[in-house]
C-alpha positions, 0 to 999 in steps of 0.5 A: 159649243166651240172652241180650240179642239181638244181630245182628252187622253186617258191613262193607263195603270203604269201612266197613272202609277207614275203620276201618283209616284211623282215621277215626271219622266216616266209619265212623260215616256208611258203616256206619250206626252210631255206633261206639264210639271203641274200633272205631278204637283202636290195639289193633283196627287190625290186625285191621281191616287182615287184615280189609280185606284179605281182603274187597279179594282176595274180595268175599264175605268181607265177610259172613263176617268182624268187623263189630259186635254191634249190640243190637237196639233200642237199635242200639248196637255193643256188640263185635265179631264174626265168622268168620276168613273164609268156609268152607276147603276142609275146611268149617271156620270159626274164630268170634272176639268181643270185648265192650266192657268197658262191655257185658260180663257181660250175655250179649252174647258168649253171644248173638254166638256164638249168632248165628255157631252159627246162621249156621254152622249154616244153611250146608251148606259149613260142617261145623267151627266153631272157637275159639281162646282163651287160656288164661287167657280163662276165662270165653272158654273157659267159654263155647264149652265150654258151647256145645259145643266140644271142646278139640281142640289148641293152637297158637301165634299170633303176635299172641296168643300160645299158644291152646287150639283148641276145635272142635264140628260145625256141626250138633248 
């Protein structure tokens, strides 16, 4: 897979309980980054908060779950991304990314996903990468089977409602 190179940054506590208090400029200063005003929209705060939560019960969480797709030389935050959380007991971690509408179609997500791959890829606890998406995500769904994800099931979620679960091994 190609595209723009990206890292993704993930948050500590204090970034992440600016985030869920809606306070821009604290996230902005503790995370280093000037983050979009869409990092504390109405529509993120949940996950923020799941997020927060999770890193509050286990610490190392924090570099597992969302945090920013950050474009390498500009240092812009283009998205988010990350795992669900670190490995489950069965060696399985779940991927999600969203790009900003301004940044899409130009490889960003292609590139994330890449960079999760790699980071599942590089652990020996992780044996399963999975992906939920709705259905009507075509380009979403597009993108994970071009990376090799297999469409395992659905499930119901909900917040999103009815996904197809894609799965693939974390190593090729």
């Amino acid at each position: 897979m190609t595209g723009p190179d990206v890292r993704i940054v993930h948050f500590d506590l204090a970034t992440l309980e600016a985030l869920v208090s809606a306070d821009l400029s604290a996230a902005r200063t503790l995370s280093g980054y000037v983050l979009p005003a869409m990092f504390t929209d109405r529509d993120w705060h949940g996950l923020w908060v799941m997020r927060r939560d999770q890193v509050r019960a286990d610490p190392v969480a924090a570099g597992w779950v969302t945090g920013a797709i950050v474009e390498a030389g500009s240092e812009v935050p283009v998205g988010r991304a990350g795992f669900h959380g670190p490995p489950d007991a069965d060696g399985m971690v779940e991927v999600g990314y969203t790009v900003l509408v301004e940044h899409r179609r130009r490889g960003v997500a292609r590139a994330a996903l890449q960079v999760m791959l790699d980071r599942a890829e590089a652990d020996e606890g992780v044996r399963t990468v999975r992906a939920s998406i709705s259905p009507g995500n075509v380009a979403s769904r597009s993108l994970v089977e071009s990376a090799g994800f297999v469409e395992v099931g659905d499930q119901w979620d909900d917040e999103d409602g009815l996904e197809l679960v894609y799965e693939r091994p974390s190593r090729s």
